[in-house]
C-alpha positions as YAML, in Angstrom:
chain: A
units: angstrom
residues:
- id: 1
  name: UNK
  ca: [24.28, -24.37, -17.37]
- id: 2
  name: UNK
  ca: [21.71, -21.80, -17.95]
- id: 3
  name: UNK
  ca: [19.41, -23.90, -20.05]
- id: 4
  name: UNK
  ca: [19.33, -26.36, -17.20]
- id: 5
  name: UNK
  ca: [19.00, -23.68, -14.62]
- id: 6
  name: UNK
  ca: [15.95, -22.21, -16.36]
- id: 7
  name: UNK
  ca: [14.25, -25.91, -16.93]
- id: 8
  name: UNK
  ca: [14.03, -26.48, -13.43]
- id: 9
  name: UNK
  ca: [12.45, -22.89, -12.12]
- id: 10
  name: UNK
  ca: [10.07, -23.78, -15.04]
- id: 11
  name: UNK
  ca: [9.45, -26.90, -13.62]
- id: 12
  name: UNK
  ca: [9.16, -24.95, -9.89]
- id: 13
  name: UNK
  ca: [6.92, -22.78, -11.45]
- id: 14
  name: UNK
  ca: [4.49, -25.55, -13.24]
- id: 15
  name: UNK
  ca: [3.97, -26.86, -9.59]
- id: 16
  name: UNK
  ca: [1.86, -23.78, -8.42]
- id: 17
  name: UNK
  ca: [-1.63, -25.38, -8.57]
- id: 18
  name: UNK
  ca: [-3.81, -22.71, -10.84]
- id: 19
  name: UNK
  ca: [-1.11, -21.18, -12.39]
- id: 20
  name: UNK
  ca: [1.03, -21.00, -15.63]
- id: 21
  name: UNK
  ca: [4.12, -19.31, -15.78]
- id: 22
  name: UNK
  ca: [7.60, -19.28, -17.84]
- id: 23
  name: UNK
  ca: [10.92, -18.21, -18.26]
- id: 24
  name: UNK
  ca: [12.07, -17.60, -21.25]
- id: 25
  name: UNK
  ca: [15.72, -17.01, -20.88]
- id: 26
  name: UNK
  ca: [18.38, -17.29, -17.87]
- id: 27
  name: UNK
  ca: [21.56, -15.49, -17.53]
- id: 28
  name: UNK
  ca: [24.47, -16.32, -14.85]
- id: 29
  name: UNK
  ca: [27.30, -13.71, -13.84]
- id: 30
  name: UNK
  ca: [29.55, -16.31, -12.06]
- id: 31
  name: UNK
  ca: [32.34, -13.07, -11.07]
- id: 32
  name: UNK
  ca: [29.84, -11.27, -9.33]
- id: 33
  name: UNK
  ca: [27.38, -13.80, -7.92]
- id: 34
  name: UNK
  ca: [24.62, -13.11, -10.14]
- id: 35
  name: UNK
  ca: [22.02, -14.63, -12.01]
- id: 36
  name: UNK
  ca: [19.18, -12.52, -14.70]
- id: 37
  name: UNK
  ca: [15.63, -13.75, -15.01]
- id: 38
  name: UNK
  ca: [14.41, -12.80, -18.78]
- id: 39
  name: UNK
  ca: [10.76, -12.79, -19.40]
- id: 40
  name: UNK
  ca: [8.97, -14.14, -16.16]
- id: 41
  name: UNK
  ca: [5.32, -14.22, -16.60]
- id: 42
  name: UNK
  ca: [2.69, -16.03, -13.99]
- id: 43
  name: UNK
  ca: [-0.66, -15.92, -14.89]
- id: 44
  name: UNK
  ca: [-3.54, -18.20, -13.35]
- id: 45
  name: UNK
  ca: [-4.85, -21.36, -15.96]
- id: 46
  name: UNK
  ca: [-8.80, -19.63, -16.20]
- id: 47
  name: UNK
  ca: [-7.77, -15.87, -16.27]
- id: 48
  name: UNK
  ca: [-10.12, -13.55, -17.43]
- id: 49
  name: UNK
  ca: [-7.94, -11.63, -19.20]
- id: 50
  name: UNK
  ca: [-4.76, -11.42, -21.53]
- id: 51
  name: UNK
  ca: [-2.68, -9.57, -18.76]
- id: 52
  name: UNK
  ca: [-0.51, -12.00, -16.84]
- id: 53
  name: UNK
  ca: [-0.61, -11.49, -12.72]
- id: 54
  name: UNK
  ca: [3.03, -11.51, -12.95]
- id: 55
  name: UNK
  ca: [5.46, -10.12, -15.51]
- id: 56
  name: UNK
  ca: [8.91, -9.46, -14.90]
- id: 57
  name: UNK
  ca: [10.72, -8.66, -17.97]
- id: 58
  name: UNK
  ca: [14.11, -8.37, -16.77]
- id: 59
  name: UNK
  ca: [15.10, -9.39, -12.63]
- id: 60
  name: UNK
  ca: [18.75, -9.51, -11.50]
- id: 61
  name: UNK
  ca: [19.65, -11.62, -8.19]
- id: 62
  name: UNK
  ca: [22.81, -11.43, -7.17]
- id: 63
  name: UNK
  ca: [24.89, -11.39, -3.78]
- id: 64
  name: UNK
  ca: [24.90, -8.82, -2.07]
- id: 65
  name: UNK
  ca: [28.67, -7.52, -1.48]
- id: 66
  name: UNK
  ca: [29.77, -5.36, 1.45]
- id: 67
  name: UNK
  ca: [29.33, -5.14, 5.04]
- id: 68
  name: UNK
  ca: [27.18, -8.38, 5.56]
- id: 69
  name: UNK
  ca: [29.47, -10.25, 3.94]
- id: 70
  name: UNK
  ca: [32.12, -9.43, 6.04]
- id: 71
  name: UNK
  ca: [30.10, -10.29, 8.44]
- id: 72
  name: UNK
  ca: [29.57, -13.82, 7.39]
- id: 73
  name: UNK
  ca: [26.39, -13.77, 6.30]
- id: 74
  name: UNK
  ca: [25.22, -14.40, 2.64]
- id: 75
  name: UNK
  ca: [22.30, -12.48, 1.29]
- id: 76
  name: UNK
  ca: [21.20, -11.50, -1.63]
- id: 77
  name: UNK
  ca: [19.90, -8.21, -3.42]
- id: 78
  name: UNK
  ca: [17.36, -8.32, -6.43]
- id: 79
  name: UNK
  ca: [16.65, -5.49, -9.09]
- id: 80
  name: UNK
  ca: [13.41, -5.64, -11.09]
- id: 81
  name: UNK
  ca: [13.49, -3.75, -14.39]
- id: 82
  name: UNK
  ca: [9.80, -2.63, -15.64]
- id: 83
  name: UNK
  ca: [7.69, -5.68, -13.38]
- id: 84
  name: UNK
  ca: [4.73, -5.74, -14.28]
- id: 85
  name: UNK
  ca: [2.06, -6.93, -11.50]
- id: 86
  name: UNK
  ca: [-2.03, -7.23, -12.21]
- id: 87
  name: UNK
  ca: [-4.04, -8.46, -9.92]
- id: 88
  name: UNK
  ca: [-7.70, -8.34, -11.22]
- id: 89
  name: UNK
  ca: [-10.28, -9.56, -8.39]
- id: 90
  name: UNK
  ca: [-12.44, -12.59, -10.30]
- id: 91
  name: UNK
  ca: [-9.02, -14.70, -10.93]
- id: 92
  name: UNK
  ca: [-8.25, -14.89, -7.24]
- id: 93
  name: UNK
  ca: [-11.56, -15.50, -5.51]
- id: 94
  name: UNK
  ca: [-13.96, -18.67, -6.06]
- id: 95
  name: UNK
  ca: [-17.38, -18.36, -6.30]
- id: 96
  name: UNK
  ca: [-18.42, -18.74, -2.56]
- id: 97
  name: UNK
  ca: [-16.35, -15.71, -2.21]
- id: 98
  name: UNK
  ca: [-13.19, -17.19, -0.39]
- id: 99
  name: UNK
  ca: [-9.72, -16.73, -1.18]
- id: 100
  name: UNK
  ca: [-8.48, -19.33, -4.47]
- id: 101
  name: UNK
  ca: [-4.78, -19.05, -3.96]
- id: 102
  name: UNK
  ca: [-1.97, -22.02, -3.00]
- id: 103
  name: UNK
  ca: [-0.91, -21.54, 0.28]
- id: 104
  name: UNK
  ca: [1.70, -18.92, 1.73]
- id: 105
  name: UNK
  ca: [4.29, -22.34, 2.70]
- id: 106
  name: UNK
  ca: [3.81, -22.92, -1.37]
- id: 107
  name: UNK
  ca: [4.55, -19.14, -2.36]
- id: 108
  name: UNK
  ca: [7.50, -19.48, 0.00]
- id: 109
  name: UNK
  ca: [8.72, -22.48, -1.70]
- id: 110
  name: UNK
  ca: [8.70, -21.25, -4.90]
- id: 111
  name: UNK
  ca: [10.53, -17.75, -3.89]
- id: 112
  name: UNK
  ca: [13.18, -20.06, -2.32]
- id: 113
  name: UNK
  ca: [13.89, -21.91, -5.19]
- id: 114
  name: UNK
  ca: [14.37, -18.65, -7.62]
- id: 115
  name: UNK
  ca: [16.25, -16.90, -4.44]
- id: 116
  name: UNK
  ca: [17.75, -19.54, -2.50]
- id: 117
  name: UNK
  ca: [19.79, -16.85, -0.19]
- id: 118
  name: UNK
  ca: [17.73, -14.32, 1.96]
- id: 119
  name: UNK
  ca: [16.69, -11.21, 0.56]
- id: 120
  name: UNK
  ca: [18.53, -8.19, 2.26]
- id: 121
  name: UNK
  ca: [18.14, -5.03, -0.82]
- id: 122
  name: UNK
  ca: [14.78, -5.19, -3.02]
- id: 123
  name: UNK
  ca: [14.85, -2.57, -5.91]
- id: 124
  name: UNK
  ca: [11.93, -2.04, -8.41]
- id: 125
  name: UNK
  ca: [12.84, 0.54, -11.58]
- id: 126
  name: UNK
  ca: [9.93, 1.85, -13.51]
- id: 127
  name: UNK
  ca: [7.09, -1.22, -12.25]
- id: 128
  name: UNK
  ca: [3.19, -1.13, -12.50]
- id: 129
  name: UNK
  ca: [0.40, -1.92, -10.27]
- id: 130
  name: UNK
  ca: [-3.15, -2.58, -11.50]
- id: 131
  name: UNK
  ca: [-6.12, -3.60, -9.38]
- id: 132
  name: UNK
  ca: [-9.46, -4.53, -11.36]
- id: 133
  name: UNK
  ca: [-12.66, -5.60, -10.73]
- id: 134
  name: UNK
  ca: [-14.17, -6.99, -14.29]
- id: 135
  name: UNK
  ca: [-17.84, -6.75, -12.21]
- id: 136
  name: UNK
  ca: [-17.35, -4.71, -9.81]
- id: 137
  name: UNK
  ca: [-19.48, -2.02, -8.61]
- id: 138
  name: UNK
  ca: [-18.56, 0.52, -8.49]
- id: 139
  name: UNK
  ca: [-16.20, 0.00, -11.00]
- id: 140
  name: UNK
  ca: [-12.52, -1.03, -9.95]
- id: 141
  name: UNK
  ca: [-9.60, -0.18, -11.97]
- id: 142
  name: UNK
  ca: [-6.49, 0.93, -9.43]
- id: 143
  name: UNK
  ca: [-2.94, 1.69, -10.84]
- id: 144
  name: UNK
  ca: [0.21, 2.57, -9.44]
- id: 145
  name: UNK
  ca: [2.66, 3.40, -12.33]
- id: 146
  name: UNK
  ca: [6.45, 4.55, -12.36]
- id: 147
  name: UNK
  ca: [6.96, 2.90, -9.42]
- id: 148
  name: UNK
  ca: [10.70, 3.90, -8.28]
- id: 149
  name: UNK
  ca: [10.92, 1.80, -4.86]
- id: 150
  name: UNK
  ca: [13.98, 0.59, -2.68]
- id: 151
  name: UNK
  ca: [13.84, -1.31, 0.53]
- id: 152
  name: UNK
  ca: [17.49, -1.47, 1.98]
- id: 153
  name: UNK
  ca: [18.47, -4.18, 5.34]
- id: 154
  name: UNK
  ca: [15.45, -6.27, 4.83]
- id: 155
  name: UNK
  ca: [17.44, -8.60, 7.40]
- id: 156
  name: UNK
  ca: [18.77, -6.80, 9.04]
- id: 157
  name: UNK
  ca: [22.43, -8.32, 7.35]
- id: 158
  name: UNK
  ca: [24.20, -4.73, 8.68]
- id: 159
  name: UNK
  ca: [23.49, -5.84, 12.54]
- id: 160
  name: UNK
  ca: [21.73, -2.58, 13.08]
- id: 161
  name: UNK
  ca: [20.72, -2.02, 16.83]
- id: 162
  name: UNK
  ca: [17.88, 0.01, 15.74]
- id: 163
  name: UNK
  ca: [14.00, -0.64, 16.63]
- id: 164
  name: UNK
  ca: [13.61, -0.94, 13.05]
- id: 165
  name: UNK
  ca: [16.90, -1.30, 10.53]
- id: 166
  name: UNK
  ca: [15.50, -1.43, 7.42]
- id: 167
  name: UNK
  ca: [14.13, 1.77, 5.06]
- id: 168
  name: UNK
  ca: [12.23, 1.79, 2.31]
- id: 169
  name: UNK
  ca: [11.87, 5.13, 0.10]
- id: 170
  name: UNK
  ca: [9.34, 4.68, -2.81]
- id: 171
  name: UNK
  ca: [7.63, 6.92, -5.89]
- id: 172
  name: UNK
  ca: [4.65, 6.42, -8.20]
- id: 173
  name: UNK
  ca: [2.04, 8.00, -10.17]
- id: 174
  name: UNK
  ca: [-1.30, 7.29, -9.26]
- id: 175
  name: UNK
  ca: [-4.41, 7.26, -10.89]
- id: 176
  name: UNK
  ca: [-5.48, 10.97, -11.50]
- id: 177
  name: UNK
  ca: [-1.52, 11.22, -12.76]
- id: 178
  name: UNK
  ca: [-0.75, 12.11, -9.16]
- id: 179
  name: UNK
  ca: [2.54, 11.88, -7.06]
- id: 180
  name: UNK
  ca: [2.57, 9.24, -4.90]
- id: 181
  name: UNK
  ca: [6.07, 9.74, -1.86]
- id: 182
  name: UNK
  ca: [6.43, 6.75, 0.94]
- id: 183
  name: UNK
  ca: [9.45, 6.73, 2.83]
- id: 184
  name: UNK
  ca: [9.36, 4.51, 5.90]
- id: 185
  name: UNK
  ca: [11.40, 2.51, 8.44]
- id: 186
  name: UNK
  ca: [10.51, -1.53, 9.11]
- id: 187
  name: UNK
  ca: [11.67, -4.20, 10.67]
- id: 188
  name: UNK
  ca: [10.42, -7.57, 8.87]
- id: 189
  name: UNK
  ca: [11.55, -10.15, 10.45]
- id: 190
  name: UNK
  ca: [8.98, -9.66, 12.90]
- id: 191
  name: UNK
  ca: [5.17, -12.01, 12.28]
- id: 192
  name: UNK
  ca: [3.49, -8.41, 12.21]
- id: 193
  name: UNK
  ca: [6.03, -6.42, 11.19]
- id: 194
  name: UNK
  ca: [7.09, -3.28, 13.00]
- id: 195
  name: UNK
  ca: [7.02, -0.05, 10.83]
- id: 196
  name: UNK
  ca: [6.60, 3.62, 10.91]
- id: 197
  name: UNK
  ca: [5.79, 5.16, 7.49]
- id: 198
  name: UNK
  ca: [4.91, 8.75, 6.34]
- id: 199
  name: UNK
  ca: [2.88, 8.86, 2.60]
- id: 200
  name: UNK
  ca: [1.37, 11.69, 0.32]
- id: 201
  name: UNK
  ca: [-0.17, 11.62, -2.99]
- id: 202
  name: UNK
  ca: [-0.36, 15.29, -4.76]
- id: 203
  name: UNK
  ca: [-1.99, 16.97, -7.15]
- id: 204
  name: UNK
  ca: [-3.97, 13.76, -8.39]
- id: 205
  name: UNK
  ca: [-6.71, 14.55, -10.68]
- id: 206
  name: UNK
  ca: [-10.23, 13.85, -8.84]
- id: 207
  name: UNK
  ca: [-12.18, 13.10, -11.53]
- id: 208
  name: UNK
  ca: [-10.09, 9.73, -11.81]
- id: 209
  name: UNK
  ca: [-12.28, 9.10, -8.32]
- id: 210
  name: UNK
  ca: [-15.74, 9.82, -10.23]
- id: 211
  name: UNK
  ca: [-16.93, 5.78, -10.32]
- id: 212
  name: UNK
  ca: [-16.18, 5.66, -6.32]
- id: 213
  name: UNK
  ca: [-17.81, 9.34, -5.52]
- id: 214
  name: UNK
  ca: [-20.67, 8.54, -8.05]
- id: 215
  name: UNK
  ca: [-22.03, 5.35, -6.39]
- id: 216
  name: UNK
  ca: [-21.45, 6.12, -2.37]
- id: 217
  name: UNK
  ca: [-22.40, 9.86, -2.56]
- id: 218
  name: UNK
  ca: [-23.96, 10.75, -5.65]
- id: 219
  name: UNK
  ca: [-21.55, 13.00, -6.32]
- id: 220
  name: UNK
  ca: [-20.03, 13.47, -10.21]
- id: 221
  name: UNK
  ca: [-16.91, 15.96, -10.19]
- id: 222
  name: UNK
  ca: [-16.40, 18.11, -13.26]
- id: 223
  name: UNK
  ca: [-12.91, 19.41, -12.22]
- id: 224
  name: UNK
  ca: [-10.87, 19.51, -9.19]
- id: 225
  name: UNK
  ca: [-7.51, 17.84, -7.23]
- id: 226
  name: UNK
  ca: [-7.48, 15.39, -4.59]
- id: 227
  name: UNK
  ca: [-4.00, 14.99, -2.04]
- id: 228
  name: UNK
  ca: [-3.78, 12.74, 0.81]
- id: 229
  name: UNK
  ca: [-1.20, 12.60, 3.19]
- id: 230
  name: UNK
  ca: [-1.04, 9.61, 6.09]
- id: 231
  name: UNK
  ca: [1.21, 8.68, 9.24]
- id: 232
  name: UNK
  ca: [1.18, 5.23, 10.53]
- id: 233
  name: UNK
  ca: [2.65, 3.62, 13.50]
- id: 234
  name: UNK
  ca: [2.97, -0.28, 14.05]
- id: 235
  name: UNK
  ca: [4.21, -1.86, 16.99]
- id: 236
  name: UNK
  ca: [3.69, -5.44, 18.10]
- id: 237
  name: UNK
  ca: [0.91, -5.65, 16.42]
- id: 238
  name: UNK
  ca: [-0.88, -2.17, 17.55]
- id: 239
  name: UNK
  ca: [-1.35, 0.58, 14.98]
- id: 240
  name: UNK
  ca: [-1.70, 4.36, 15.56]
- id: 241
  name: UNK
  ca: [-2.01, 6.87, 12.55]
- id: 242
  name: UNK
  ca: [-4.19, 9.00, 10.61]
- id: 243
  name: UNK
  ca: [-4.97, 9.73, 6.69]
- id: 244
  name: UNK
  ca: [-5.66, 13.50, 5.75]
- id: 245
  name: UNK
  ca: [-7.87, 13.71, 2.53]
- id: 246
  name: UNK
  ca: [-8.23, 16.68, 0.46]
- id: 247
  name: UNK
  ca: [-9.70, 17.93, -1.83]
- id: 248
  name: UNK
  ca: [-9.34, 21.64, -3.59]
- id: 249
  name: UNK
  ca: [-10.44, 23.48, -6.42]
- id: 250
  name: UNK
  ca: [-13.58, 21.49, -6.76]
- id: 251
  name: UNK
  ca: [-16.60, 21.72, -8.94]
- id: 252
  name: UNK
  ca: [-19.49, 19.28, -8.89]
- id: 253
  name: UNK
  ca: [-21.65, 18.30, -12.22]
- id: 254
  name: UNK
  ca: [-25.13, 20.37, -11.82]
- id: 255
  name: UNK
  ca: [-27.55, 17.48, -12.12]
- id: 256
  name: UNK
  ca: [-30.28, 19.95, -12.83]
- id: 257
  name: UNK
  ca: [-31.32, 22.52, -16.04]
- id: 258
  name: UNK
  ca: [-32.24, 26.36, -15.17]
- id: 259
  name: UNK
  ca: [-35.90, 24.82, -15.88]
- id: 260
  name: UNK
  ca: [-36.00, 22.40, -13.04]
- id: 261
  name: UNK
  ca: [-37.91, 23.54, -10.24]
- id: 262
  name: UNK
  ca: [-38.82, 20.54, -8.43]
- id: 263
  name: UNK
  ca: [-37.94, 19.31, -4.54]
- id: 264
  name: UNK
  ca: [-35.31, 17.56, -5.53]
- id: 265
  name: UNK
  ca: [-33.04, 20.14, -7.71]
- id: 266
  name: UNK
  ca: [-34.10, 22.55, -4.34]
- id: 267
  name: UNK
  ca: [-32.29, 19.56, -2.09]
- id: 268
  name: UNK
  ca: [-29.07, 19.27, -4.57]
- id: 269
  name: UNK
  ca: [-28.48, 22.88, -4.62]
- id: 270
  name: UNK
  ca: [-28.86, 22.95, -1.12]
- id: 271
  name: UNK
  ca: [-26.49, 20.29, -1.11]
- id: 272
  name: UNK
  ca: [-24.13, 22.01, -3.05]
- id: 273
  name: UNK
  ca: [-24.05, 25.01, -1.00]
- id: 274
  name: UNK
  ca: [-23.35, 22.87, 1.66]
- id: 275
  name: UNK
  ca: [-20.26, 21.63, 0.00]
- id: 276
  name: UNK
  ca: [-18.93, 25.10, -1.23]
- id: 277
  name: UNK
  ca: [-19.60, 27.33, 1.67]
- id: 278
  name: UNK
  ca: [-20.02, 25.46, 5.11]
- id: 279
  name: UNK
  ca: [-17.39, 22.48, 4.40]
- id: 280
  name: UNK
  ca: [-14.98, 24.13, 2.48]
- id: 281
  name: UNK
  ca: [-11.74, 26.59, 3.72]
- id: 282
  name: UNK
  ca: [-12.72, 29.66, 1.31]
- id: 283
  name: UNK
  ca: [-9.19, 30.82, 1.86]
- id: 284
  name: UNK
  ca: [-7.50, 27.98, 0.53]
- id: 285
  name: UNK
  ca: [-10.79, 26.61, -1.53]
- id: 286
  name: UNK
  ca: [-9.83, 22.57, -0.02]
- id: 287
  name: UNK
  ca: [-12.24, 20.54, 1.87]
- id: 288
  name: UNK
  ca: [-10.15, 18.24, 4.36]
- id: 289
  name: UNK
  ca: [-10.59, 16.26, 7.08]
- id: 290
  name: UNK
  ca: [-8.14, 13.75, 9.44]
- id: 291
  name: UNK
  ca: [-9.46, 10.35, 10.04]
- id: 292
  name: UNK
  ca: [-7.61, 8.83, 12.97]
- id: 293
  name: UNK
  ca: [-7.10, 4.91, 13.01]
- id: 294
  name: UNK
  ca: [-6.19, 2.97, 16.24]
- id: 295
  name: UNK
  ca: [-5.89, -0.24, 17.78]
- id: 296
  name: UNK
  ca: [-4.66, -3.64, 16.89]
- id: 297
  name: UNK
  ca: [-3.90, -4.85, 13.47]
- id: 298
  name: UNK
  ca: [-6.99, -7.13, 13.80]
- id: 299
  name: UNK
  ca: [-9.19, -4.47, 15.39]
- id: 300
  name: UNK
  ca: [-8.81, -1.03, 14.15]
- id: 301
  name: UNK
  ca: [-10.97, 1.46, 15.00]
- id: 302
  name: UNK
  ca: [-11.95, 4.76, 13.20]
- id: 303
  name: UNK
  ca: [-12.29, 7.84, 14.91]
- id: 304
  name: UNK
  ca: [-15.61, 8.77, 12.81]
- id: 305
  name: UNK
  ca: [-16.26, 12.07, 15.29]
- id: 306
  name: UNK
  ca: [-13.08, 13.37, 15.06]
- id: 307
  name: UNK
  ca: [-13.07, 12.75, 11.38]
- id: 308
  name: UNK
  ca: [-16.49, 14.94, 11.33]
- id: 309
  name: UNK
  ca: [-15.23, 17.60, 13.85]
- id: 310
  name: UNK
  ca: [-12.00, 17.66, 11.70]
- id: 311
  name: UNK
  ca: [-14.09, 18.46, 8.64]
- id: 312
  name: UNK
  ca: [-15.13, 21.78, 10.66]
- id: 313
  name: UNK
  ca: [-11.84, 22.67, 11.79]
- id: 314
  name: UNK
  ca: [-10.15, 22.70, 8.31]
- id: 315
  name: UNK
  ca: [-13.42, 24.16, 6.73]
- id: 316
  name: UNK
  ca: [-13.46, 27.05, 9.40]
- id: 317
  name: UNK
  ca: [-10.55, 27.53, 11.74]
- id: 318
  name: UNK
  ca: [-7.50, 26.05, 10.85]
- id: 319
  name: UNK
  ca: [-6.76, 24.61, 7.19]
- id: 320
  name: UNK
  ca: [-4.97, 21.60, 6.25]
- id: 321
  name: UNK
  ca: [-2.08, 20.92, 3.99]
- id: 322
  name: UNK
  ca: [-0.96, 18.54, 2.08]
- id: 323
  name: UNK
  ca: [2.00, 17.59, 3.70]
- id: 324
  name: UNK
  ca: [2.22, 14.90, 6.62]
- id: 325
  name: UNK
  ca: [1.96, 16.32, 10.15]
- id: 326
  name: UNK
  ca: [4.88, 14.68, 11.87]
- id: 327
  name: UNK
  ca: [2.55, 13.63, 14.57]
- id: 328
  name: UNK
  ca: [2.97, 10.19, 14.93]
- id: 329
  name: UNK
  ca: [5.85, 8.36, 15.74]
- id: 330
  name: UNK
  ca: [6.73, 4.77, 16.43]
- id: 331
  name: UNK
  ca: [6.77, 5.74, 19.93]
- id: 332
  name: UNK
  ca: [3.55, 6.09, 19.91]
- id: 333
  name: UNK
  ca: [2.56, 3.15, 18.62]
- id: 334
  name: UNK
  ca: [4.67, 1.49, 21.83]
- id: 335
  name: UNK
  ca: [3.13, 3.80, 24.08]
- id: 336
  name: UNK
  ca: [0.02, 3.55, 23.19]
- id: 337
  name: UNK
  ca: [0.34, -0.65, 23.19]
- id: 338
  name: UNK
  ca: [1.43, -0.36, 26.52]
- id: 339
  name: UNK
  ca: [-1.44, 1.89, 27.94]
- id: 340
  name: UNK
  ca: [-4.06, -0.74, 26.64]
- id: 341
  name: UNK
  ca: [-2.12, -3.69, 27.65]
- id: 342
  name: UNK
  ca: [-1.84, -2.10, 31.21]
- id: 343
  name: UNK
  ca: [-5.78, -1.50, 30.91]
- id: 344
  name: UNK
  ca: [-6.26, -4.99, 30.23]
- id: 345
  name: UNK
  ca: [-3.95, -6.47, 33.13]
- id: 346
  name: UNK
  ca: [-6.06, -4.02, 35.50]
- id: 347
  name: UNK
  ca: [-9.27, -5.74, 34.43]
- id: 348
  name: UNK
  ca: [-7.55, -9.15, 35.28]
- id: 349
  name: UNK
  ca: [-6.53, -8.07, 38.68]
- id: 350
  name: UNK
  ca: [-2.97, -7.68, 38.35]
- id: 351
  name: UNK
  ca: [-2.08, -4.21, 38.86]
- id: 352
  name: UNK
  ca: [0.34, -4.16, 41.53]
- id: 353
  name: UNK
  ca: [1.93, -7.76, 40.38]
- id: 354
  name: UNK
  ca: [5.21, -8.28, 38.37]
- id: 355
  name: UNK
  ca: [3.87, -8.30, 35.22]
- id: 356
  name: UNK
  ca: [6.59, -7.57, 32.13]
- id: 357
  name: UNK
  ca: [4.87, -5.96, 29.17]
- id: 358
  name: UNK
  ca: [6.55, -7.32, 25.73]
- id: 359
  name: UNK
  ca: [6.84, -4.39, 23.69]
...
């Protein structure tokens, strides 16, 4: 039975057009409903490199027992030990620069036929994240590792009544060996799912940011931490939320000897001083700023003056933290949906009218 279980999702798995992938051995649990993937790997046929897109040492599928299926309904719960997912840029896009994936109805067919039953609990235990751009520039290499994440009443199997019934509560280290915290409420089953999700990443090293700092602002840092910290709001399709950057303890790389005396080692230091004494809190040494996003999913806009003025305030009258604000909500998000949506039925001449706003 297992052989012959794990010889058809090979199969499944040989059908993704631009992909390889196997299984190398399947385990079934017939008292509790479960079945172990061991040794999943997915990797495109012309990869660039020797790290498959997808490996999954060890997954465990299972039904999920309790409440729901009391309920009558029949969902599943997965665990992933250690996955493994790489994503490096050149594999997945052709040459004219569009997307070179299958199509999201043949992704969906091939998650169906490893997880026939609806997903309801998703747990990851020690995964990793890369992102990497072989000729990029700047250079690309993004990681996540560590990652501790579990989403909980992905479908809502528990009945909840609640805007959004499912949580998801997640850990990582980042690049820069910082702490990455997301914690988060969702509901999924919407097209554009609902959510309202708080993040921070601490004490992450900022010299880990040097390729990205080096080639949009010149800037090469010699020590120093960056922390961000982010709210964000979805509802219907509207967003409303903000990410915080910081950075503290900074020192840039002088570009310049003590024998330079030309314009341009006059401009840098002028520069720097800029950076140390004008920009930056002196109490707390942390140069901040909040850069508020709004508007719909497909049209998000960036509040670039507040993001300057913010710059200001933290620098000279109030300074930030690293922690989230607690300033958005996923009221907000509604409220805010319904203000523009209002707006719009003004411009069309139906204030006044019956008009029933589906938020």
């Amino acid at each position: 039975m297992p052989y012959y279980v794990r010889d058809e999702l090979n199969k499944t798995l040989a059908d993704i057009p631009g992909y390889y992938g196997h299984i190398d051995d399947v385990g079934i649990s017939l008292y509790r409903g479960a079945y172990q993937l061991n040794g999943l790997y997915l990797d495109k046929v012309d990869s660039k490199t020797q790290t498959p897109f997808l490996n999954f040492p060890k997954t465990d599928i299972s039904i999920q027992w309790g409440g729901a299926l009391l309920d009558g309904r029949v969902v599943s719960e997965i665990e992933m030990q250690h996955p493994s997912i790489s994503y490096t840029f050149e594999d997945h896009i052709a040459a004219d620069g569009s997307l070179d994936e299958p199509s999201a109805d043949m992704w969906y067919a091939v998650l169906t036929d490893i997880v026939p039953l609806q997903i309801n609990r998703f747990e990851t235990i020690d995964g990793e994240f890369t992102f990497t751009g072989l000729y990029a520039e700047p250079n690309i290499d993004l990681y996540l590792s560590n990652v501790n994440a579990l989403a909980t009443n992905l479908q809502n199997a528990e009945q909840s009544s609640l805007a959004l019934p499912s949580t998801l509560k997640a850990t990582a280290t980042t690049i820069g060996n910082g702490n990455l915290d997301l914690n988060g409420k969702l509901d999924l089953i919407k097209e554009i799912p609902d959510m309202n999700l708080d993040m921070t990443i601490k004490n992450a090293d900022i010299t880990a940011l040097n390729d990205l700092t080096l080639h949009y602002a010149g800037i090469d840092f010699e020590e120093g931490k960056f922390e961000l910290a982010s709210e964000l709001a979805i509802a219907d399709g509207y967003m409303k939320g903000y990410f915080k950057p910081l950075m503290t303890d900074t020192k840039i790389v002088d570009k310049w000897s003590d024998e330079d005396t030309n314009i341009f080692k006059i401009a840098w230091e002028s520069f720097v001083g800029l950076f140390k004494f004008v920009l930056k809190n002196q109490g707390t040494d942390t140069l901040a700023t909040n850069i508020p996003i709004e508007g719909s999913v497909e049209n998000t806009e960036i509040g670039i003056w507040s993001s300057v003025f913010n710059i200001f305030e933290n620098g000279w009258f109030n300074a930030f933290d690293s922690n989230v604000d607690d300033t958005i909500g996923f009221n907000d998000a509604i409220t805010k949906k319904m203000i523009r949506l209002r707006r719009v039925k003004k411009q069309e001449g139906c204030v006044g009218k019956n008009v029933e706003l589906n938020v």
